[in-house]
PDB file of N, CA, C and O in Angstrom:
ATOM      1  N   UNK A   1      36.493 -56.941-126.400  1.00  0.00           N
ATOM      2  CA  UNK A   1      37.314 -55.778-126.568  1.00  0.00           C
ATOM      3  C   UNK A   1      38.786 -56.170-126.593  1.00  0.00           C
ATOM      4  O   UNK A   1      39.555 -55.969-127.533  1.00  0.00           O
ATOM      5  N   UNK A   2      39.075 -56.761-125.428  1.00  0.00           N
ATOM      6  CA  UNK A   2      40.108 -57.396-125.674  1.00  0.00           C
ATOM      7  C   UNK A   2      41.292 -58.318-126.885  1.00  0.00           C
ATOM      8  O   UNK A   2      42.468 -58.520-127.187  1.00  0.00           O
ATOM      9  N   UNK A   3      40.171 -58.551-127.135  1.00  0.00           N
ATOM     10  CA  UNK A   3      40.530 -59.245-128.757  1.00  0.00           C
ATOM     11  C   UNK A   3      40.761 -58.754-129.933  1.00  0.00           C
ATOM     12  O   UNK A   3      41.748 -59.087-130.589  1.00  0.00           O
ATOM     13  N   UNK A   4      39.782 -57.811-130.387  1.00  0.00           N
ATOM     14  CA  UNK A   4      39.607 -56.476-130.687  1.00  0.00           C
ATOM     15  C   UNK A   4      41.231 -55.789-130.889  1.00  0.00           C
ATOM     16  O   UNK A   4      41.958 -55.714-131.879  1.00  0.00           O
ATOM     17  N   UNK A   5      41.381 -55.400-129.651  1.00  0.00           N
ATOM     18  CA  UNK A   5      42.894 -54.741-129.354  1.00  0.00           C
ATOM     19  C   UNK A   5      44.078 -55.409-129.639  1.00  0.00           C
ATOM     20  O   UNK A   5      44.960 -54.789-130.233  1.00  0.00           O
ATOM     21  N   UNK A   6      44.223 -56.392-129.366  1.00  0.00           N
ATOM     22  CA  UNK A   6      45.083 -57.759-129.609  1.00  0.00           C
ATOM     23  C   UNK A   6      45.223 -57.869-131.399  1.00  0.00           C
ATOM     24  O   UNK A   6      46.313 -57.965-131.964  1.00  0.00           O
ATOM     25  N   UNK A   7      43.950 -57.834-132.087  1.00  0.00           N
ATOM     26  CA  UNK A   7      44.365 -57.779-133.604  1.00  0.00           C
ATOM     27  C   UNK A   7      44.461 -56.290-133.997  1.00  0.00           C
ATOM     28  O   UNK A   7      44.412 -56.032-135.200  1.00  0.00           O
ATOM     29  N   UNK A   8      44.550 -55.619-133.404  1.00  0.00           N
ATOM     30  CA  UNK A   8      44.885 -54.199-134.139  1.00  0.00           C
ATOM     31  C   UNK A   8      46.285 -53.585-133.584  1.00  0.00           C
ATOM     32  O   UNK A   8      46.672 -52.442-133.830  1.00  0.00           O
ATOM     33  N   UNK A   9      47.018 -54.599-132.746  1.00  0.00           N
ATOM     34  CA  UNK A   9      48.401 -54.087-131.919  1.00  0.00           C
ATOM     35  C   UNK A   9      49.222 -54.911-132.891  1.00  0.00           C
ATOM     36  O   UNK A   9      50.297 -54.530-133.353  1.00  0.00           O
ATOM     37  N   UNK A  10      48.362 -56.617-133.299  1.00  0.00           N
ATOM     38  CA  UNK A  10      49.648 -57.498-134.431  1.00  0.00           C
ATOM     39  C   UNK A  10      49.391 -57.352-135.602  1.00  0.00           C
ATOM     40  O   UNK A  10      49.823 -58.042-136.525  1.00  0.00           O
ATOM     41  N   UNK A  11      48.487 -56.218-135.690  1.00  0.00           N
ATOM     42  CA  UNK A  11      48.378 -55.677-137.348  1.00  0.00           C
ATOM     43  C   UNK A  11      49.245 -54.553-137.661  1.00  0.00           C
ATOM     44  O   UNK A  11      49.600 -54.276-138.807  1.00  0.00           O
ATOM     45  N   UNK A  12      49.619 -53.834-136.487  1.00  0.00           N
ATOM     46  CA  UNK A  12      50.203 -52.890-136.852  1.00  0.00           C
ATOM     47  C   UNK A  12      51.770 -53.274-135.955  1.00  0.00           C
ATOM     48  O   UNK A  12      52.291 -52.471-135.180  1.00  0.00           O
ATOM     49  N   UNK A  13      52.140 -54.179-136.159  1.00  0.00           N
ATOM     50  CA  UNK A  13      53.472 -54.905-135.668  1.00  0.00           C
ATOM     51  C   UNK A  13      53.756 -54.478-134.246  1.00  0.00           C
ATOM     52  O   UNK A  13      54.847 -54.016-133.913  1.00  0.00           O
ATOM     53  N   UNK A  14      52.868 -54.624-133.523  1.00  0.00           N
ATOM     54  CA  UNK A  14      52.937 -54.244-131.829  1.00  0.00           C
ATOM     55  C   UNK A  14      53.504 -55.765-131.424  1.00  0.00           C
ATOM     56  O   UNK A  14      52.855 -56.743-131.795  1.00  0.00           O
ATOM     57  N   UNK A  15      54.768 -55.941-130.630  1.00  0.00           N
ATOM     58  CA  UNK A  15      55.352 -57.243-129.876  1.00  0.00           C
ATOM     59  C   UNK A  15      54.893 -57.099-128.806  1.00  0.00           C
ATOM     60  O   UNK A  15      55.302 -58.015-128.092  1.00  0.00           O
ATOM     61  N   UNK A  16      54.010 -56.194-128.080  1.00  0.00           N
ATOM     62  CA  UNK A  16      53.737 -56.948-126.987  1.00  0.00           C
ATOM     63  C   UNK A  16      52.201 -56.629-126.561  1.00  0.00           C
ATOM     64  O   UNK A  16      51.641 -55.650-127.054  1.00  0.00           O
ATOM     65  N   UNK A  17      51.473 -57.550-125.552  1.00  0.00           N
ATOM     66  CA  UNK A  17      50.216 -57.697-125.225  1.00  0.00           C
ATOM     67  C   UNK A  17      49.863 -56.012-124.773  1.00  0.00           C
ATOM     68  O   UNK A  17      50.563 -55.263-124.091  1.00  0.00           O
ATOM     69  N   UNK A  18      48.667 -55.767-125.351  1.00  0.00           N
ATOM     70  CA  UNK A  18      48.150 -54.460-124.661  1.00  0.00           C
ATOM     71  C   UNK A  18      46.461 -54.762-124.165  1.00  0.00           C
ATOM     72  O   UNK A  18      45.608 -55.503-124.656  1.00  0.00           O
ATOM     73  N   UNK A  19      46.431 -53.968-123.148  1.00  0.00           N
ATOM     74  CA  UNK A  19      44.907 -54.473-122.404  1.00  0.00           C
ATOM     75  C   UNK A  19      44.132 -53.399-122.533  1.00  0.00           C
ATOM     76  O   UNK A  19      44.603 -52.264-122.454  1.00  0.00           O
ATOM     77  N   UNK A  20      42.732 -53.662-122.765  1.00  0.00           N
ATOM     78  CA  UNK A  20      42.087 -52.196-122.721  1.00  0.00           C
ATOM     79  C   UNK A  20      42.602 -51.289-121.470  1.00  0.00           C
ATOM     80  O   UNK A  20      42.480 -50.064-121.458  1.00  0.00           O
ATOM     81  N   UNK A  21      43.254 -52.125-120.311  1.00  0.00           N
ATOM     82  CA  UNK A  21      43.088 -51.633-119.088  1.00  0.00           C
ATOM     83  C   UNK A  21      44.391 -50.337-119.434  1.00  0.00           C
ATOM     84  O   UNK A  21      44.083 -49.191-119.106  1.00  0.00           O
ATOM     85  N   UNK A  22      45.167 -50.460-119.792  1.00  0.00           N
ATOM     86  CA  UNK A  22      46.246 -49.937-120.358  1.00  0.00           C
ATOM     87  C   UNK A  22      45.989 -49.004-120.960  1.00  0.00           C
ATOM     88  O   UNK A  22      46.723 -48.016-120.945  1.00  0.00           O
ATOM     89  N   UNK A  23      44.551 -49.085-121.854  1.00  0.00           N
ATOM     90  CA  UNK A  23      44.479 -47.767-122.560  1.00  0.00           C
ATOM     91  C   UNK A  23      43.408 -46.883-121.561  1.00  0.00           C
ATOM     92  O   UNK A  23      42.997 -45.772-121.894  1.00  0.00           O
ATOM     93  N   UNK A  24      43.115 -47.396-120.588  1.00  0.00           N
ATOM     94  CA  UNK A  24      42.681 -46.714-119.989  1.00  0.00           C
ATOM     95  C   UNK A  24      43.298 -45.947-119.258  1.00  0.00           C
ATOM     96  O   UNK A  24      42.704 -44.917-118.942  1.00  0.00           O
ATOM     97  N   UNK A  25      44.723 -46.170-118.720  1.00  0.00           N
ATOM     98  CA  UNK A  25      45.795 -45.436-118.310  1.00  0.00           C
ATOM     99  C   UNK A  25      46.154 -44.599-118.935  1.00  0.00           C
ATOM    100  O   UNK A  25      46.181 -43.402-118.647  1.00  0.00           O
ATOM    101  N   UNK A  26      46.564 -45.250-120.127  1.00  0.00           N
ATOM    102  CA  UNK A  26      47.080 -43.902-121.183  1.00  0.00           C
ATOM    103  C   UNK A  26      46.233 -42.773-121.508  1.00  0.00           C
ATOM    104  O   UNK A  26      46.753 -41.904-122.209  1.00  0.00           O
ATOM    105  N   UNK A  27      45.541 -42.679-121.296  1.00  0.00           N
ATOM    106  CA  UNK A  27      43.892 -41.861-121.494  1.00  0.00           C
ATOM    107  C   UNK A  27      44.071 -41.114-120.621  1.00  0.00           C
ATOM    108  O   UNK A  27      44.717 -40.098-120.880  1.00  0.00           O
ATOM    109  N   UNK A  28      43.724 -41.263-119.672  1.00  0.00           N
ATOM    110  CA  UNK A  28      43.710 -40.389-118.478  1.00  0.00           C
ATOM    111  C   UNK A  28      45.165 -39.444-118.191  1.00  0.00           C
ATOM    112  O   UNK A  28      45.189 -38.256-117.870  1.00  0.00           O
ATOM    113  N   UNK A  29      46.479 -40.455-118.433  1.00  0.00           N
ATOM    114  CA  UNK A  29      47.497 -39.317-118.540  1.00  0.00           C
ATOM    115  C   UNK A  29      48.104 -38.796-119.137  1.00  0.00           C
ATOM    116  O   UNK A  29      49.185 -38.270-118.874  1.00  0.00           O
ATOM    117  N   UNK A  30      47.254 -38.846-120.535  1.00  0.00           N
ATOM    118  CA  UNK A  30      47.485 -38.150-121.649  1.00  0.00           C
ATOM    119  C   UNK A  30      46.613 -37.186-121.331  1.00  0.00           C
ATOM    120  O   UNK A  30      46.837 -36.323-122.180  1.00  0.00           O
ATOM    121  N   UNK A  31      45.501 -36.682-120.426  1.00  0.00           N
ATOM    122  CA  UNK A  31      44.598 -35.838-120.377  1.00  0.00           C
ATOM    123  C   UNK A  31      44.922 -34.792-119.627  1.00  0.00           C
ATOM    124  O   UNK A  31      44.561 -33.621-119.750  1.00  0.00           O
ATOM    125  N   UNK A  32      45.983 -35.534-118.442  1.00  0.00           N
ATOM    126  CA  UNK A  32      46.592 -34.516-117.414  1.00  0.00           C
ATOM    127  C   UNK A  32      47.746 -33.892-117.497  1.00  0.00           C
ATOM    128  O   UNK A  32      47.975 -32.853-116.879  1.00  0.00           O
ATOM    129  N   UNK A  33      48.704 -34.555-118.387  1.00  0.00           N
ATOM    130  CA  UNK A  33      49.610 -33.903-119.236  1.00  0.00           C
ATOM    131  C   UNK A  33      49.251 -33.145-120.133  1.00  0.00           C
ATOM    132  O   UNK A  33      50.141 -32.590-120.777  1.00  0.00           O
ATOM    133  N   UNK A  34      48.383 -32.979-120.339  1.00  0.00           N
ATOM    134  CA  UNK A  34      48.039 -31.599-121.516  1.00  0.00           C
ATOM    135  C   UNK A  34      46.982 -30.780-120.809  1.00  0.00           C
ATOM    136  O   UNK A  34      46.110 -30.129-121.383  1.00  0.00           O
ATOM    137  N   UNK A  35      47.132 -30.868-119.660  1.00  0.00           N
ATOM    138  CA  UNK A  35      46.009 -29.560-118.588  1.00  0.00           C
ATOM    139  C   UNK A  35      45.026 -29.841-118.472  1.00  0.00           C
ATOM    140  O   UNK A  35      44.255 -28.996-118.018  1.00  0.00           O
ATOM    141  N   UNK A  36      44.628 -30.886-118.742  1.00  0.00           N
ATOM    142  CA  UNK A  36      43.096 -30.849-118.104  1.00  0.00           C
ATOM    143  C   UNK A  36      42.744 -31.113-116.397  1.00  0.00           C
ATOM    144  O   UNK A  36      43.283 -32.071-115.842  1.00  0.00           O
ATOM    145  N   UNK A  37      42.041 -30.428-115.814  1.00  0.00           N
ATOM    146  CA  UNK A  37      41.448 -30.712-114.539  1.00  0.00           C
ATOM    147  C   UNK A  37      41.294 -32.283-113.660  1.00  0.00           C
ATOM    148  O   UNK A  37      40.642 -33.082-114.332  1.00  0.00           O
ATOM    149  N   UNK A  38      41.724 -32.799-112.432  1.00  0.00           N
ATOM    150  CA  UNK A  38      41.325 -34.043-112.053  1.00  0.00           C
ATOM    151  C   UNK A  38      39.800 -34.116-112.605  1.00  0.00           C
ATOM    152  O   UNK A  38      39.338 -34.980-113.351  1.00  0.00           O
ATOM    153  N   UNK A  39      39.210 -33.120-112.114  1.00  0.00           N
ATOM    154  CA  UNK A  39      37.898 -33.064-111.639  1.00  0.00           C
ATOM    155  C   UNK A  39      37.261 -33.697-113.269  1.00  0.00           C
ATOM    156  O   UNK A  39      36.233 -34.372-113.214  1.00  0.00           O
ATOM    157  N   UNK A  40      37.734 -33.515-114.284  1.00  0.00           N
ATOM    158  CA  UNK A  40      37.180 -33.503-115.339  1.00  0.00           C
ATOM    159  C   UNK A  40      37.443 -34.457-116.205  1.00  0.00           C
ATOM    160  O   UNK A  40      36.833 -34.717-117.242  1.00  0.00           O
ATOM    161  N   UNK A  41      38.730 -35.174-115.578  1.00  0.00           N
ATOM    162  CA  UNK A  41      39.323 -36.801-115.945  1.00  0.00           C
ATOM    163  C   UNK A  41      38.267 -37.364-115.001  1.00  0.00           C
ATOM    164  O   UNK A  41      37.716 -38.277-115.616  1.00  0.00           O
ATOM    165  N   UNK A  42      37.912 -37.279-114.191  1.00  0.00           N
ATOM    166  CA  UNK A  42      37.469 -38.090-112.611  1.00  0.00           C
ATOM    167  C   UNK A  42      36.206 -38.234-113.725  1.00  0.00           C
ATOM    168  O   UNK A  42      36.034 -39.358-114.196  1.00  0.00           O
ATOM    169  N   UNK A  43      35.466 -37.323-114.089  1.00  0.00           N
ATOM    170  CA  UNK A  43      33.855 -37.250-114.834  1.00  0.00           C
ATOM    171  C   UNK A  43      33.848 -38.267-115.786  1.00  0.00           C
ATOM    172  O   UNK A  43      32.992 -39.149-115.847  1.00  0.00           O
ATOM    173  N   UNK A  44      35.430 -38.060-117.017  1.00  0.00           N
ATOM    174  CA  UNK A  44      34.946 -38.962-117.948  1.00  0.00           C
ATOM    175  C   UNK A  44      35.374 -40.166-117.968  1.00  0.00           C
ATOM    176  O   UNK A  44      35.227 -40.828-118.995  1.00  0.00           O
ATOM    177  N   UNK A  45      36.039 -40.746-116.760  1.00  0.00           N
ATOM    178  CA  UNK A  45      36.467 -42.149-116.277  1.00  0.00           C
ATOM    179  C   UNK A  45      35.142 -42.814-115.391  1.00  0.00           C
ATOM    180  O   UNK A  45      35.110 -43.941-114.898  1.00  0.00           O
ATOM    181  N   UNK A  46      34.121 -41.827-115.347  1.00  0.00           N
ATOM    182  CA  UNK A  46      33.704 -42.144-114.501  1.00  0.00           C
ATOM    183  C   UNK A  46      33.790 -42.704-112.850  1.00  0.00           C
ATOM    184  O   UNK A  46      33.039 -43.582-112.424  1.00  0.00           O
ATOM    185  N   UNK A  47      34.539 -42.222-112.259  1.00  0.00           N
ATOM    186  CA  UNK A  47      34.725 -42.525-111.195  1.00  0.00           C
ATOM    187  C   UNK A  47      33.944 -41.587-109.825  1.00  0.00           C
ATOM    188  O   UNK A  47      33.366 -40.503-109.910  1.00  0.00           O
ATOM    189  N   UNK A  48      34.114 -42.216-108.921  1.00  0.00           N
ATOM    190  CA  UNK A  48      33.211 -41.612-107.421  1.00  0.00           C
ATOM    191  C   UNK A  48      34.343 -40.579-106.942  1.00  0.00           C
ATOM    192  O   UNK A  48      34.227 -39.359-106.825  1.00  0.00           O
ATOM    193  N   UNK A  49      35.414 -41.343-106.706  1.00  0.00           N
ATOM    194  CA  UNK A  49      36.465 -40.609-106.067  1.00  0.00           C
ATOM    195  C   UNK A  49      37.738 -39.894-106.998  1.00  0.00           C
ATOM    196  O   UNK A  49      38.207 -40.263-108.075  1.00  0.00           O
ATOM    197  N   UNK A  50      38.053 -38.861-106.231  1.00  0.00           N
ATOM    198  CA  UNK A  50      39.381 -38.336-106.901  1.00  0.00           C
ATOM    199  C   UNK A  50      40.694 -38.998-106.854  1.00  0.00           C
ATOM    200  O   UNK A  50      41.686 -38.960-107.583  1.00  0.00           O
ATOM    201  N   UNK A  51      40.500 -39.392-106.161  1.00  0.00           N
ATOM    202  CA  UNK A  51      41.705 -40.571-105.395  1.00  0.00           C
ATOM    203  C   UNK A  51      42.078 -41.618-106.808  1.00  0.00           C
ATOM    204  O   UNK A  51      43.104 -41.572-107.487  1.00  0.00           O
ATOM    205  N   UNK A  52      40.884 -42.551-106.985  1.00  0.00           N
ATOM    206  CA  UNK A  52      41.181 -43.639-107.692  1.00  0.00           C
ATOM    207  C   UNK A  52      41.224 -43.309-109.034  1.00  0.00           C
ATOM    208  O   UNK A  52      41.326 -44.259-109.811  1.00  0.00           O
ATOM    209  N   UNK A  53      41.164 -42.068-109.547  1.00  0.00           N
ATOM    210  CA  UNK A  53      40.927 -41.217-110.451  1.00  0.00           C
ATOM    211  C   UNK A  53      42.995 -41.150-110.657  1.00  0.00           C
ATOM    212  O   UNK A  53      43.712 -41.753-111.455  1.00  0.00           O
ATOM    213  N   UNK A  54      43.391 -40.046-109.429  1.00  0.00           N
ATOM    214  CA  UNK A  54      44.725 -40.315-109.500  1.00  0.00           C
ATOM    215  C   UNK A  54      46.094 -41.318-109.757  1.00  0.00           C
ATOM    216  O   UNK A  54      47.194 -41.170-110.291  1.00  0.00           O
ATOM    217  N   UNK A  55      45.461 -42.281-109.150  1.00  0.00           N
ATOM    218  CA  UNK A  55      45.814 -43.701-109.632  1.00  0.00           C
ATOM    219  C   UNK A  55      46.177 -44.377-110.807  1.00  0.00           C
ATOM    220  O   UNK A  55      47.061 -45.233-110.851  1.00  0.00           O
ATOM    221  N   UNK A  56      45.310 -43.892-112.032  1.00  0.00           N
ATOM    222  CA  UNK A  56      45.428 -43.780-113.184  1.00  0.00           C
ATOM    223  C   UNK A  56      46.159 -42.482-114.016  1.00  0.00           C
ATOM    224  O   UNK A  56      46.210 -42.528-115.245  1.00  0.00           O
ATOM    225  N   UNK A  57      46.525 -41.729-113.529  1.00  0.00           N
ATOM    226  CA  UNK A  57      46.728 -40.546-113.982  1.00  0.00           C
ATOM    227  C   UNK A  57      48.013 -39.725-113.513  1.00  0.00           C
ATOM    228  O   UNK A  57      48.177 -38.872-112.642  1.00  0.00           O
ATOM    229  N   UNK A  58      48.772 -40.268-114.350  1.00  0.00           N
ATOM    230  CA  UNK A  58      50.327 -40.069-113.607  1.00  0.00           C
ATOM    231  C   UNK A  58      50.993 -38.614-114.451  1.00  0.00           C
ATOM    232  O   UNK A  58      50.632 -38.591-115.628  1.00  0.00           O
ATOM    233  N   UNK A  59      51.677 -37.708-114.137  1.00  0.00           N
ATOM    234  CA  UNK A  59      52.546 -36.859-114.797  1.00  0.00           C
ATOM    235  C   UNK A  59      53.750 -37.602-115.183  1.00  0.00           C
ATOM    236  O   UNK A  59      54.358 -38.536-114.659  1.00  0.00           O
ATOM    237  N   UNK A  60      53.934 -36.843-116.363  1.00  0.00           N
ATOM    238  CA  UNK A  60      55.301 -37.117-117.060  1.00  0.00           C
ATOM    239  C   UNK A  60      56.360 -36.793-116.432  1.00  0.00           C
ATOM    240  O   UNK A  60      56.469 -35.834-115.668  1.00  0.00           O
ATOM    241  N   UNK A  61      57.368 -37.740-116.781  1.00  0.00           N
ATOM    242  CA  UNK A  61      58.586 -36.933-115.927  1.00  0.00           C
ATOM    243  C   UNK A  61      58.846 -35.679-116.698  1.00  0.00           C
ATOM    244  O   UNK A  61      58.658 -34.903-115.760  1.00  0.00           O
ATOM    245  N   UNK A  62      59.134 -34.911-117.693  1.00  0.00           N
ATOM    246  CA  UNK A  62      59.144 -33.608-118.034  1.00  0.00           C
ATOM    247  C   UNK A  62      58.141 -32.703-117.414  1.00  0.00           C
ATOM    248  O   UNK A  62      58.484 -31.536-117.228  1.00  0.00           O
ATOM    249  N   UNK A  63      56.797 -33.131-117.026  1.00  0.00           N
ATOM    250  CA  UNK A  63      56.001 -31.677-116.890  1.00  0.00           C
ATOM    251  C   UNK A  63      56.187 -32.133-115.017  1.00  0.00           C
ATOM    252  O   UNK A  63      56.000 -31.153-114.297  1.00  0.00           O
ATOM    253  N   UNK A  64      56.429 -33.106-114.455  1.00  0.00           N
ATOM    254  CA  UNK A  64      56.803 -33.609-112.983  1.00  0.00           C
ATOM    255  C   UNK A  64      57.736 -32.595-112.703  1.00  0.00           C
ATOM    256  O   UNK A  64      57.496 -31.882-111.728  1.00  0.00           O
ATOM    257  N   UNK A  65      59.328 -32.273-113.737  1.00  0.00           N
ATOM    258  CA  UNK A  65      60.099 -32.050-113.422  1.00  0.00           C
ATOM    259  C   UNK A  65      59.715 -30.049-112.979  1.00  0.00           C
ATOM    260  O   UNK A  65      59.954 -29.359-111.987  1.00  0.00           O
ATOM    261  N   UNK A  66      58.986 -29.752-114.435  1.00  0.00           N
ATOM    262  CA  UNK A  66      58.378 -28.371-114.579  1.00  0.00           C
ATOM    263  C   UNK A  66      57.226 -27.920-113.304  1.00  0.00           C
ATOM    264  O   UNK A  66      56.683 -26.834-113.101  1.00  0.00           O
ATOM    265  N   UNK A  67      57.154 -28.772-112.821  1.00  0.00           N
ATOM    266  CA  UNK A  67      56.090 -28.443-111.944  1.00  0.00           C
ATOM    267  C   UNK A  67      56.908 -27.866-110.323  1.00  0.00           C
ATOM    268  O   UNK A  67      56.903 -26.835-109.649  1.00  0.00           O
ATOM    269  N   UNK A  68      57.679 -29.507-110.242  1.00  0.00           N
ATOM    270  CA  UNK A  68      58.490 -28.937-108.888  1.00  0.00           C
ATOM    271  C   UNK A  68      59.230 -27.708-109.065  1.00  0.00           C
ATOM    272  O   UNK A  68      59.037 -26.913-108.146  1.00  0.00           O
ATOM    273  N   UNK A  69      60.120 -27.261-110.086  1.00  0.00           N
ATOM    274  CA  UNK A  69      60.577 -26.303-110.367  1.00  0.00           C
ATOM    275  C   UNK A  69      59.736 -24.665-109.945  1.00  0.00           C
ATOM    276  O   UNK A  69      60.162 -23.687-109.332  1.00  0.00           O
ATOM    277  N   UNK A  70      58.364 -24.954-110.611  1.00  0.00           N
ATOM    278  CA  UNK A  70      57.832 -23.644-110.751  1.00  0.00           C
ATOM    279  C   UNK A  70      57.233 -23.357-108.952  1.00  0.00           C
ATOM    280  O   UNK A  70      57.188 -22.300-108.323  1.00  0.00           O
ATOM    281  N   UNK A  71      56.863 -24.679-108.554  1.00  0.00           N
ATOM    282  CA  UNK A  71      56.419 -24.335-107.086  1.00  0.00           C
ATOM    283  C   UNK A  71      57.293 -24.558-105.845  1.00  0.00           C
ATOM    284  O   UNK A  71      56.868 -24.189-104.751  1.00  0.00           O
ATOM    285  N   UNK A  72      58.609 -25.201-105.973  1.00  0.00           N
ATOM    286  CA  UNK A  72      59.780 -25.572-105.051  1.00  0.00           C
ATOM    287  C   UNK A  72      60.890 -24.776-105.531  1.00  0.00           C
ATOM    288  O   UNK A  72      61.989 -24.856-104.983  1.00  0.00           O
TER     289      UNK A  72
END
């Protein structure tokens, strides 16, 4: 897979190394930035816990910023 990714990042003029692991990040907080549920990232990452689920799954600083706003 790895390799895989590696010729499709210097085919499309990507300078730097990308890991599947990376797109596994981006995945997940591309999922939570556009509303979807932990509970329902947690399912399709497959994971046990919500926790390590979070870990991967960071807010943007724009909807971070929208959030404290609407509840602080």
């Amino acid at each position: 897979m790895r390799y895989i990714i590696k010729r499709i990042s210097s085919r499309t003029g990507i300078n730097k190394d990308i890991h599947p692991h990376q797109l596994r990040h981006s995945y997940a907080t591309h999922l939570l930035n556009n509303g979807a549920p932990i509970e329902v990232i947690q399912s399709l990452m497959g994971h046990e816990k919500s926790e390590t689920t979070r870990i991967y799954a960071q807010l943007s600083g724009k909807l971070r910023k929208e959030f404290y706003q609407k509840y602080f």
